[in-house]
C-alpha positions as CSV (number, residue, x, y, z in Angstrom):
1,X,35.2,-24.9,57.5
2,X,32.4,-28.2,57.9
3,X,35.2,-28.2,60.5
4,X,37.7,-27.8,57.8
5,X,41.0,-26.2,57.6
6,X,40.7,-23.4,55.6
7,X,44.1,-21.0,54.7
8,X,43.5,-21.9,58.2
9,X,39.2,-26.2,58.1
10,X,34.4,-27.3,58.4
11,X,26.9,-29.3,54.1
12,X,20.2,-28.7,48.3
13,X,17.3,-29.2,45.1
14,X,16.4,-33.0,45.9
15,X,19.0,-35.3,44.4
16,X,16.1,-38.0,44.1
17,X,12.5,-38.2,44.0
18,X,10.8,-35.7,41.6
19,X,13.5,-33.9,40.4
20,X,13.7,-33.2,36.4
21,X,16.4,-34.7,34.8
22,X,18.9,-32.1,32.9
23,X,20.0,-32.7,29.7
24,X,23.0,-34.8,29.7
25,X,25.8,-32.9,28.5
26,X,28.9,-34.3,26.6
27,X,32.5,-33.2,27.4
28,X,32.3,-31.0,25.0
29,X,31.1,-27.6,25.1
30,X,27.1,-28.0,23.7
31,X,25.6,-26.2,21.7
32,X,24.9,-22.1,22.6
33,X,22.2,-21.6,23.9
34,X,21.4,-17.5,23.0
35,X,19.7,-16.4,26.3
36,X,22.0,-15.9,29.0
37,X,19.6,-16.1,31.7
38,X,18.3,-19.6,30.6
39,X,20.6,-22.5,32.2
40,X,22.7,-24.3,29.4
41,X,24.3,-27.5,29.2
42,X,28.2,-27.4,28.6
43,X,30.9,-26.1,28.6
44,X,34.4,-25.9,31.1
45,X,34.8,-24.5,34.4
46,X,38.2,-23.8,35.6
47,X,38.6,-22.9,39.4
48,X,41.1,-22.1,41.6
49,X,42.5,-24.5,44.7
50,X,44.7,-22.5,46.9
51,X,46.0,-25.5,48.2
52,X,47.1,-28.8,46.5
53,X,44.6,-31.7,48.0
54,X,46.2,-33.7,50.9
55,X,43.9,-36.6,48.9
56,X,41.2,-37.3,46.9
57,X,39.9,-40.7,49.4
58,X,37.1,-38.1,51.2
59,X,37.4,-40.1,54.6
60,X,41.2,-38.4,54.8
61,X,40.4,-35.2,53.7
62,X,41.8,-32.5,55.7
63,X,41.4,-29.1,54.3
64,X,38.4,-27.0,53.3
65,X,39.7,-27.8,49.8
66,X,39.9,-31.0,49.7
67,X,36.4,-30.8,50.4
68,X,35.6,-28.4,47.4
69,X,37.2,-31.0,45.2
70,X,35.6,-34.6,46.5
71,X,32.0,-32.6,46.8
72,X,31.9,-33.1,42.8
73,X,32.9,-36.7,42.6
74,X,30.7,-37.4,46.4
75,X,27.5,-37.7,47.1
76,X,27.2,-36.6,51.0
77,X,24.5,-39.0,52.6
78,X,22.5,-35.7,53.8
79,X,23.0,-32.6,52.2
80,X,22.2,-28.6,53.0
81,X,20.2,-25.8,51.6
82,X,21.0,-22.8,51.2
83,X,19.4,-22.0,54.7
84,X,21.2,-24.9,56.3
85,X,18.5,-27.1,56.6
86,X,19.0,-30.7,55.7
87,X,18.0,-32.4,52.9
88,X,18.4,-35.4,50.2
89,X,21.6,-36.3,49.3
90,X,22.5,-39.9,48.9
91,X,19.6,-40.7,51.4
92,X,16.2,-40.2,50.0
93,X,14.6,-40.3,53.2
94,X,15.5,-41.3,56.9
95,X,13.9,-42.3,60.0
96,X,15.2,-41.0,63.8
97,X,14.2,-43.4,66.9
98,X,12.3,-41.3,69.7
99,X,15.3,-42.1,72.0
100,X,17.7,-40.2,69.0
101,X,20.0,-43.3,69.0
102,X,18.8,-45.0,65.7
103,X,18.9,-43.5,62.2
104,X,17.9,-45.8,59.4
105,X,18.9,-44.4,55.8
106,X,16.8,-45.0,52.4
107,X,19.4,-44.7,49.8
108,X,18.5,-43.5,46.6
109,X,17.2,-46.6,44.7
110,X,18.8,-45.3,41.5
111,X,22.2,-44.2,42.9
112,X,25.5,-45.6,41.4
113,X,29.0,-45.1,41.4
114,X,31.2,-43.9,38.8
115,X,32.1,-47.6,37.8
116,X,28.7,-48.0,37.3
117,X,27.9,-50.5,40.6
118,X,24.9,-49.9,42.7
119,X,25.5,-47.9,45.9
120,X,24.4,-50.4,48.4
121,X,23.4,-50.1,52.0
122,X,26.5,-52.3,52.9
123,X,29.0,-49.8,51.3
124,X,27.7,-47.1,54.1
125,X,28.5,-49.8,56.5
126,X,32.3,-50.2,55.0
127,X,32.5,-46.7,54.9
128,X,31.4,-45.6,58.7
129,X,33.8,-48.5,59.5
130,X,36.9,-47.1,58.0
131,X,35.8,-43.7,59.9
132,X,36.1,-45.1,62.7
133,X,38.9,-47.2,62.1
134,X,41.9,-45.6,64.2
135,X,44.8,-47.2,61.6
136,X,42.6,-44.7,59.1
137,X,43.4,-41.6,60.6
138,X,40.0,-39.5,59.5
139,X,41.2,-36.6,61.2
140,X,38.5,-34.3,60.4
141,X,35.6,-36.4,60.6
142,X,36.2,-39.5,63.2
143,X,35.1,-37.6,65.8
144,X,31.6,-37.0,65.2
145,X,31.1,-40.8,65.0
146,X,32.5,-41.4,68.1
147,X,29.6,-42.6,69.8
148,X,28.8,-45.1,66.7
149,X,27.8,-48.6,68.0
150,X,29.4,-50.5,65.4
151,X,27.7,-54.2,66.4
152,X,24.2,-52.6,66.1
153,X,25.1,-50.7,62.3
154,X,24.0,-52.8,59.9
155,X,22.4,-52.9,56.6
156,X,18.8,-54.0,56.5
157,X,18.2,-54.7,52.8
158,X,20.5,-53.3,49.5
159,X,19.0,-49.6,50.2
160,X,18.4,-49.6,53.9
161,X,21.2,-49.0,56.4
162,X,20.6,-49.0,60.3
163,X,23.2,-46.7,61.7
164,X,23.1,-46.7,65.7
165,X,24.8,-44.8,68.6
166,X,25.7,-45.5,72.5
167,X,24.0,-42.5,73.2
168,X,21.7,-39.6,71.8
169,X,23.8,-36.4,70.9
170,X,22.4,-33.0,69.3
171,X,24.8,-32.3,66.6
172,X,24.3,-36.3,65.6
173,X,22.3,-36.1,62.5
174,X,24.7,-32.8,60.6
175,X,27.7,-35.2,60.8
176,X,25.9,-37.6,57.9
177,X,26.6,-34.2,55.6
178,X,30.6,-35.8,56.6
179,X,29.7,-39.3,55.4
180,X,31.0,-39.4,52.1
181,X,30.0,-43.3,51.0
182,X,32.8,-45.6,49.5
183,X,32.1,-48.2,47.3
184,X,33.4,-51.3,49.4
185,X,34.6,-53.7,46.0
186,X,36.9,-50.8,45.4
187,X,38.1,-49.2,48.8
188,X,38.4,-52.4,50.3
189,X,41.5,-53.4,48.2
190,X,45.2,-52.3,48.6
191,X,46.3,-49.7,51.2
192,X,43.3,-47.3,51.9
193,X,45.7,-44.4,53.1
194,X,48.1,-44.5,50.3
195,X,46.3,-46.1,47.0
196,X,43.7,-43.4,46.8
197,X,45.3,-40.1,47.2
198,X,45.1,-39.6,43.2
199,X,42.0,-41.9,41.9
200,X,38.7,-41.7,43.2
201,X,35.2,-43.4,42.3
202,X,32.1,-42.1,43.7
203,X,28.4,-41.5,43.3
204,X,28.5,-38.0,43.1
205,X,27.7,-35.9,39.7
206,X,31.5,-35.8,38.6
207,X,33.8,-38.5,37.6
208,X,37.7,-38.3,37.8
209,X,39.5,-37.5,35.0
210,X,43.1,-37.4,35.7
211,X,45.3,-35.7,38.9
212,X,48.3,-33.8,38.6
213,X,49.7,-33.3,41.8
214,X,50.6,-29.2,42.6
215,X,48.7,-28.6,39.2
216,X,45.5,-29.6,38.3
217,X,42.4,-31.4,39.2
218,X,40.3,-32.0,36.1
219,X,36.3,-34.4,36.1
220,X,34.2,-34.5,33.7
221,X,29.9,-35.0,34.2
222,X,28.8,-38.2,34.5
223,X,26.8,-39.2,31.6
224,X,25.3,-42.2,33.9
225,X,24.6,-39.6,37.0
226,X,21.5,-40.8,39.0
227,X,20.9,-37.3,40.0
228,X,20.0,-34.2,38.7
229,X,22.4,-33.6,36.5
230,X,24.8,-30.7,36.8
231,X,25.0,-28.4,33.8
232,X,28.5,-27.6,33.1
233,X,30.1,-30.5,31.6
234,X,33.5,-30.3,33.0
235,X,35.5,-28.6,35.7
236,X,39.3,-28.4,36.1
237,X,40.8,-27.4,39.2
238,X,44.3,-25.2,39.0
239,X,46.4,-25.0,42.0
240,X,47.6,-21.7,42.5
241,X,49.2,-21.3,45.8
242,X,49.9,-17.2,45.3
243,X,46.9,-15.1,45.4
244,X,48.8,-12.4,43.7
245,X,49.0,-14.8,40.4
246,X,45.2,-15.9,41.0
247,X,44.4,-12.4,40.6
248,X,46.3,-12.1,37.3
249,X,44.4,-15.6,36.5
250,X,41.2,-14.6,37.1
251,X,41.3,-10.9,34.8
252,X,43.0,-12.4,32.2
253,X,40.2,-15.6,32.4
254,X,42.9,-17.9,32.5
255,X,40.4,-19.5,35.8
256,X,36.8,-17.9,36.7
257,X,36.4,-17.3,40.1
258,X,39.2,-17.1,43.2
259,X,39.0,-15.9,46.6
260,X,40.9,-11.9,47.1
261,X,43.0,-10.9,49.4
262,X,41.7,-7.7,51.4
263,X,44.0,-5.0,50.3
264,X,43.3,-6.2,46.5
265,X,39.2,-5.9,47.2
266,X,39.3,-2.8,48.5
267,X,41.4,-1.3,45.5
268,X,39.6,-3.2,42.7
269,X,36.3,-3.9,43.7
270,X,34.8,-0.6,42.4
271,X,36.9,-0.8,39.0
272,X,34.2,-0.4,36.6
273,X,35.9,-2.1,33.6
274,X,36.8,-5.3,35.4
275,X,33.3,-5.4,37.0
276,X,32.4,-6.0,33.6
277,X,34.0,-9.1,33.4
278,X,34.1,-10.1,37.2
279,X,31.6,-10.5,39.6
280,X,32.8,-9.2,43.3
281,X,30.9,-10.9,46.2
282,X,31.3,-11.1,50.0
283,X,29.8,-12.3,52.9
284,X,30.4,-13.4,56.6
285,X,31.4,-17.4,57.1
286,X,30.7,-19.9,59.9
287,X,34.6,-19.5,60.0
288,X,37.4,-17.5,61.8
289,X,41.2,-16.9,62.2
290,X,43.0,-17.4,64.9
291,X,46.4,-18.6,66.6
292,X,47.2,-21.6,67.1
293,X,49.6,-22.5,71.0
294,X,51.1,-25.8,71.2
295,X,50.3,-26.2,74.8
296,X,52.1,-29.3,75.3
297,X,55.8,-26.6,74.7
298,X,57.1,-25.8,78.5
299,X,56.7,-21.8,76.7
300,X,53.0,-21.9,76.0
301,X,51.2,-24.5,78.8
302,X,50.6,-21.4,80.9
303,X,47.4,-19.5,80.2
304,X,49.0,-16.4,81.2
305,X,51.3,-16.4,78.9
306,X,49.3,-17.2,76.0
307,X,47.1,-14.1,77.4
308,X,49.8,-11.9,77.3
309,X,50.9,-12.9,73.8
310,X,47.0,-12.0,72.5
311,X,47.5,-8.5,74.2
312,X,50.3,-8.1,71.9
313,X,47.8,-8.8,68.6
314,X,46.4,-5.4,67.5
315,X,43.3,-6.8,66.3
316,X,41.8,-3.3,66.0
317,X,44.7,-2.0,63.3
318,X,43.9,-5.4,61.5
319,X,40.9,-5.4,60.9
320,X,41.5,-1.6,59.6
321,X,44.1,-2.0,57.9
322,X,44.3,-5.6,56.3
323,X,40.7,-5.6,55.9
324,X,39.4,-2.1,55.5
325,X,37.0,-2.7,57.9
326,X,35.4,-5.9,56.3
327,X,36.2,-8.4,59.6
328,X,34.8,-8.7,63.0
329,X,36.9,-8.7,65.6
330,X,36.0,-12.3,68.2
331,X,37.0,-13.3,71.4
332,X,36.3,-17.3,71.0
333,X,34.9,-20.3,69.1
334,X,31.6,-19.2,68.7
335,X,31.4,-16.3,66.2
336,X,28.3,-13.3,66.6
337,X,26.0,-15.4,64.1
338,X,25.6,-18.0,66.1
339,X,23.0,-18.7,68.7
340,X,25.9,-20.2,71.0
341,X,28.1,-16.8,70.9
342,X,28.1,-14.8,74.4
343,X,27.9,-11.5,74.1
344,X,29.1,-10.7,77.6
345,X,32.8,-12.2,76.8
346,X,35.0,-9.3,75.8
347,X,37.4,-8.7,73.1
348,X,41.6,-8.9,74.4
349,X,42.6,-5.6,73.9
350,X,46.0,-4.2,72.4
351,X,48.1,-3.6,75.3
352,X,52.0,-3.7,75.1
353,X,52.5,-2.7,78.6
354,X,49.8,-4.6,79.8
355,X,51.6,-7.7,77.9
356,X,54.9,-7.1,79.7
357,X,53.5,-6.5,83.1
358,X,52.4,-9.9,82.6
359,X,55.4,-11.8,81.4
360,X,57.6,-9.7,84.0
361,X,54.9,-11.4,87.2
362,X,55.7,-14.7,85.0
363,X,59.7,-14.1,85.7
364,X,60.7,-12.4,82.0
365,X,62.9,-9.7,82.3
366,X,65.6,-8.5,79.6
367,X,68.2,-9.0,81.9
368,X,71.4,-9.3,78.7
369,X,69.9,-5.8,77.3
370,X,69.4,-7.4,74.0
371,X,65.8,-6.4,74.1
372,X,64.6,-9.9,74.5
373,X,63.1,-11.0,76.6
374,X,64.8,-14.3,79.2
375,X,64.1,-16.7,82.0
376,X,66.8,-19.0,83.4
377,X,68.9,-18.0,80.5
378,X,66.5,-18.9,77.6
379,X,65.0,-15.8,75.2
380,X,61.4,-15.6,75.2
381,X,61.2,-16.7,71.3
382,X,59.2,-19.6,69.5
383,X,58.4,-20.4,66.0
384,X,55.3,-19.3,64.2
385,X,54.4,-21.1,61.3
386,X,52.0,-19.8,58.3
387,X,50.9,-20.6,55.3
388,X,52.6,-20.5,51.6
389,X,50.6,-18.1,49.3
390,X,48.6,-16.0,51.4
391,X,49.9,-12.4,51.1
392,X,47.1,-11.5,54.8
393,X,48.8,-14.2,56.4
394,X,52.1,-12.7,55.6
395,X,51.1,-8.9,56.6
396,X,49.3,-10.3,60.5
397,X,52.4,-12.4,61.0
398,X,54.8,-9.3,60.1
399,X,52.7,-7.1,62.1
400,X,52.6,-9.7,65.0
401,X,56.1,-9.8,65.2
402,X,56.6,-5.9,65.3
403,X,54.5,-6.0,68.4
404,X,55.6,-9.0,70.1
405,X,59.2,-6.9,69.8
406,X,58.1,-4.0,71.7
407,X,56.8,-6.1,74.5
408,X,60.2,-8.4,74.4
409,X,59.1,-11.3,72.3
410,X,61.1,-12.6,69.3
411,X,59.2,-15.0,66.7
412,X,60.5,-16.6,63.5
413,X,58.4,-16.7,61.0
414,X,58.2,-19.9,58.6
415,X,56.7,-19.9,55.8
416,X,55.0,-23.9,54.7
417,X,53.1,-25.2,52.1
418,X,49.8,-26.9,53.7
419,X,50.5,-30.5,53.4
420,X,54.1,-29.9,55.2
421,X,52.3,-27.4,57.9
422,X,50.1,-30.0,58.9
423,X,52.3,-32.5,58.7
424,X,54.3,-30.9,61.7
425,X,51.1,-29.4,63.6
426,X,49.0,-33.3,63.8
427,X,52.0,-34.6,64.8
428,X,52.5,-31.5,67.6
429,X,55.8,-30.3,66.2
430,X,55.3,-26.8,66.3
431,X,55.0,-23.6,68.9
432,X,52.3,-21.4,67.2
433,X,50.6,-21.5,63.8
434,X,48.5,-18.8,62.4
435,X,45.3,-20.5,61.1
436,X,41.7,-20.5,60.4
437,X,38.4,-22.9,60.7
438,X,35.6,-23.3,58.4
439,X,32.9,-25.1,61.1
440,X,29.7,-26.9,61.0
441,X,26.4,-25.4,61.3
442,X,25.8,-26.7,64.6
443,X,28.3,-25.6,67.2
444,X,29.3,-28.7,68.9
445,X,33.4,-28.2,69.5
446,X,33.8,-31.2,70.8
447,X,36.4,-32.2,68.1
448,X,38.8,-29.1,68.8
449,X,38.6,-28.6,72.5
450,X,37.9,-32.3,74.0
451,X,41.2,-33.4,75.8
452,X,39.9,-36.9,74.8
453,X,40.5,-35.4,70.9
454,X,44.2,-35.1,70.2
455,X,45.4,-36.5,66.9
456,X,45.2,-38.6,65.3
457,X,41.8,-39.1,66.8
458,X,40.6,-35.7,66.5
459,X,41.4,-31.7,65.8
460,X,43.1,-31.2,69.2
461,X,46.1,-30.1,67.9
462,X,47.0,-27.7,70.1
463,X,46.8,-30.7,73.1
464,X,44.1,-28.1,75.5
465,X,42.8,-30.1,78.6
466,X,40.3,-28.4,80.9
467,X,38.3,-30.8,83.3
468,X,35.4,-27.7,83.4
469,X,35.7,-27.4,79.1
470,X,35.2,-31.3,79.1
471,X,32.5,-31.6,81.3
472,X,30.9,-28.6,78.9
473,X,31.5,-30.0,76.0
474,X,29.9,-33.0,76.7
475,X,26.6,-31.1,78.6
476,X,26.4,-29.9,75.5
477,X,26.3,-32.2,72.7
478,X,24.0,-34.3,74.8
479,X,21.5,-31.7,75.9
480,X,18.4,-31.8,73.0
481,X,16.4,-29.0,74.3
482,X,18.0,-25.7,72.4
483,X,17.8,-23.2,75.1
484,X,19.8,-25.4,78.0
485,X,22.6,-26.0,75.1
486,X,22.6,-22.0,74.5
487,X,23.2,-21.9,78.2
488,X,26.0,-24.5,78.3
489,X,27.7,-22.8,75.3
490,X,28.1,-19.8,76.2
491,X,29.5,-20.9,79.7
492,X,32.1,-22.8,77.7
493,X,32.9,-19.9,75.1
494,X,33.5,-17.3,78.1
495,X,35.6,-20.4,79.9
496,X,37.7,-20.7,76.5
497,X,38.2,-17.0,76.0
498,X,39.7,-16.9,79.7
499,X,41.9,-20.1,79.0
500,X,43.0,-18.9,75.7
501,X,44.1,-22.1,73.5
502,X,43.8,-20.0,71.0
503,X,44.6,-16.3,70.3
504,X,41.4,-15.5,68.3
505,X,41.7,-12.8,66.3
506,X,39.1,-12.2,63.5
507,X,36.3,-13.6,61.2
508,X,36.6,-11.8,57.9
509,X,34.5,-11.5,55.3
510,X,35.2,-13.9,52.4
511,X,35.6,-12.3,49.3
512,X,35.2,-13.1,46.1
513,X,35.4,-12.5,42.6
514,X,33.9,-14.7,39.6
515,X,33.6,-14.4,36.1
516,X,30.6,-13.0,34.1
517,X,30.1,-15.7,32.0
518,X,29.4,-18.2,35.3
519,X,25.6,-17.9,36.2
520,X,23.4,-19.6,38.7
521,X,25.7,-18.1,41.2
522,X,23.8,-18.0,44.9
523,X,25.1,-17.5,48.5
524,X,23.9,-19.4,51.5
525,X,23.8,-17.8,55.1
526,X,27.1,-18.9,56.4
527,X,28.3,-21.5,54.0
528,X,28.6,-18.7,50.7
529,X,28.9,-20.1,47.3
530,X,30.4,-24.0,48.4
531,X,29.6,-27.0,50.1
532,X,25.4,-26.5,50.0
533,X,23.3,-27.4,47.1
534,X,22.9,-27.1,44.7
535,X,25.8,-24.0,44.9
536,X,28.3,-24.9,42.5
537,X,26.3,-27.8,40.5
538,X,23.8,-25.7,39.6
539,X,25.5,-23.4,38.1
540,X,25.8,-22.9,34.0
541,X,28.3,-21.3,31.5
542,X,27.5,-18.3,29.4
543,X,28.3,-18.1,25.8
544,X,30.4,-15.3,26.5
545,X,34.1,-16.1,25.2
546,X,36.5,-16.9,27.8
């Protein structure tokens, strides 16, 4: 989420200290072990990415699976459990000053990279540099090291690193789970935004194997890892943009596990033949969908009209009848998990008339009879731009634009593939997007609403500016004591539900299928099967035939 784009988007056993050592496992599959329910060393996972990766340098990732891929080949300095607490990743222990400015880091005094070089205290430094380095556009993760004093970050010894801040924030200590550590005698060569998109070495469990861009992502287990080592022995990543021909994919066991569609859950998930084979999970994200306005257009800098556009989404026949019911509808950033949501901000109701009583106070009338809407001779129409592959995507914008025509609005639909999507929505080149965010366990939205946080510097993208939301958004991530901050938050979520940069319109359930043969397979509260740990390194291979 993570504040990572998702097809929007966005983080565990001890990786040090006490923690057995697995057999290493060859790239080969080992030998069978006969008890299923015992973990095994071996074997190949293949999984699905429903996206190609923008690239594989983690400090430019931008999409929730970009993220799924570098977690492998990455060790995050703190991890998650599958309760969202934070533990050992790269850092074996840490220290916090009483003022909450200062965080010294252990590293793990066995850690290496995948060349084999010692993780070192100064490569954290590199690294938090190059975040904060504005000619490195690190989109996603930038902003929650704004406050980084860079003249007071330093490394003490080879496994100690002083990290300070300007000033104490609350969400501070969850954006380490971001800081995915270069090694500096390789990133610190050659063109860090172009000469890493395909290679990567890291200290995580994995190690690169090759990259074919739009096809496959394949790593092998390190035989060298410092770690607990992960059981499966290597995992290749497919890029399948259709969810239609992951579905085929995953019965035939061409790949194991793939995210569904809603209309295909509901119609398969009680098949008893494939639930044989596949395993069908769900559960409710720290994530959500929603539409995105280009308030910097002339057409959408007026709340009012993005208000009347969200009368025109019938959330209500959505979650119905794209989701059978499995989504909530929301009505802002926080979602109903989280201690920030307010309960007193209501849900924008379907309301067609409603809609074009408000454009017609906002000087729209059909005055040509076309059934279109115009002002000064100029149709109420803009473009709205989804995603390549995603059959819901496809079926809200359809049904978005049936609406929007009985209230006077005309949309064109485009249909992108990610990387060209976000090339056009960073750079503001767009009127509406349909998207969704995978977000961090704690709330802080300073990196999507902040007027200071436009890109490249930060998730802005839709260029919102509110004096009140800024001076809330920074009350926020500064105040420590928990119930003031639920206070704040839920002030700012009713303040961004009236001021509508987004039309939010629901947080489904993520649903999933994986095979049989993949055991080990846990869910965390509001992360699911990724992006904690041990989630997918701890899981193991069957002998069941593919």
């Amino acid at each position: 989420m993570n504040r990572w784009i998702a097809l929007p988007a966005i983080v565990f056993l001890l990786l040090g200290g006490g923690c057995r050592q697995r057999e290493q496992p060859s790239t080969s599959t080992a030998v069978l072990a006969q008890d299923d329910s015992q973990p095994r060393a071996g074997g190949t996972l293949y999984r699905r990415l429903q996206s190609d990766v923008s690239s594989l340098n983690p400090i430019l990732t931008l999409s929730r699976y970009d993220r799924m891929v570098v977690q492998y080949l990455f060790t995050p300095l703190i991890q998650f459990d599958e309760n969202l607490k934070p533990i050992e990743g790269l850092a074996s222990a840490w220290d916090i000053s009483p003022d909450g400015r200062r965080y010294t880091f252990h590293l793990n005094p066995r850690a290496t990279f995948s060349d084999g070089q010692p993780v070192r205290a100064s490569d954290v430094v590199f690294t938090l540099g190059k975040i904060v380095d504005p000619s490195a556009e690190a989109v996603q993760i930038a902003s929650g090291f704004e406050q980084i004093d860079m003249t007071q970050t330093k490394a003490i010894d080879d496994k100690t690193v002083v990290v300070s801040f300007r000033e104490a924030l609350a969400s501070q200590f969850t954006q380490f789970n971001n800081l995915l550590v270069l090694p500096e005698h390789v990133y610190a060569k050659g063109d860090f935004r172009k000469d890493f998109n395909d290679t990567a070495v890291g200290s995580g469990p994995y190690k690169l194997v090759r990259r074919v861009p739009s096809s496959e992502i394949v790593m092998q287990v390190r035989d060298d890892y410092w770690g607990t080592t992960p059981y499966i022995a290597a995992v290749v990543f497919k890029v399948i943009l259709s969810d239609a021909t992951a579905w085929n994919a995953v019965k035939r066991g061409d790949i194991d596990e793939t995210s569904v569609p809603s209309d295909v859950w509901m119609r398969e998930q009680n098949d008893t033949s494939l639930k044989k084979k596949l395993d069908f999970l769900r559960y409710y994200g720290l994530a959500y969908n929603y539409i995105a306005w280009n308030s910097r257009k002339p057409l959408l800098a007026d709340k009012r009209m993005r208000r009347a556009l969200a009368m025109c989404l019938d959330i209500r026949s959505i979650i119905g009848g794209l989701y059978g019911g499995s989504a909530r509808a929301i009505n802002g950033h926080f979602t109903p998990d989280q201690w920030a949501y307010n309960q007193g901000v209501p849900i924008i109701e379907y309301d067609i008339d409603g809609a074009k009583k408000a454009l017609t106070s906002l000087g729209w009338f059909d005055r040509d009879g076309d059934g279109i809407l115009d002002r000064n001779g100029k149709p109420l129409r803009f473009e709205f731009i989804i995603m390549s592959g995603s059959a819901q995507a496809q079926s809200v914008a359809q049904l978005y634009q049936a609406s929007l025509k009985q209230a006077g609005v005309a949309i064109d639909i485009a249909v992108l593939d990610f990387t060209s999507a976000f090339q056009r929505i960073l750079a503001g080149n767009y009127d509406a997007s349909y998207l969704s965010w995978d977000l961090e366990p704690d709330p802080d939205p300073y990196p999507l609403f902040h007027s200071s946080q436009t890109p490249p510097r930060g998730q802005n993208f839709v260029f919102y500016a509110s004096k009140d939301a800024d001076r809330l958004i920074e009350q926020g991530r500064r105040e420590l004591d928990p119930s003031k901050r639920t206070v704040i938050y839920q002030e700012l979520h009713a303040l961004l539900a009236d001021d509508q940069p987004y039309a939010w319109v629901t947080q489904p359930s993520e649903k999933w299928v994986v095979n049989r043969r993949v055991k080990g397979v846990k869910m965390a509260k509001g992360l699911g099967l990724f992006l904690w740990h041990p989630a997918e390194t701890g899981w193991w291979l069957s002998n069941a035939p593919r």
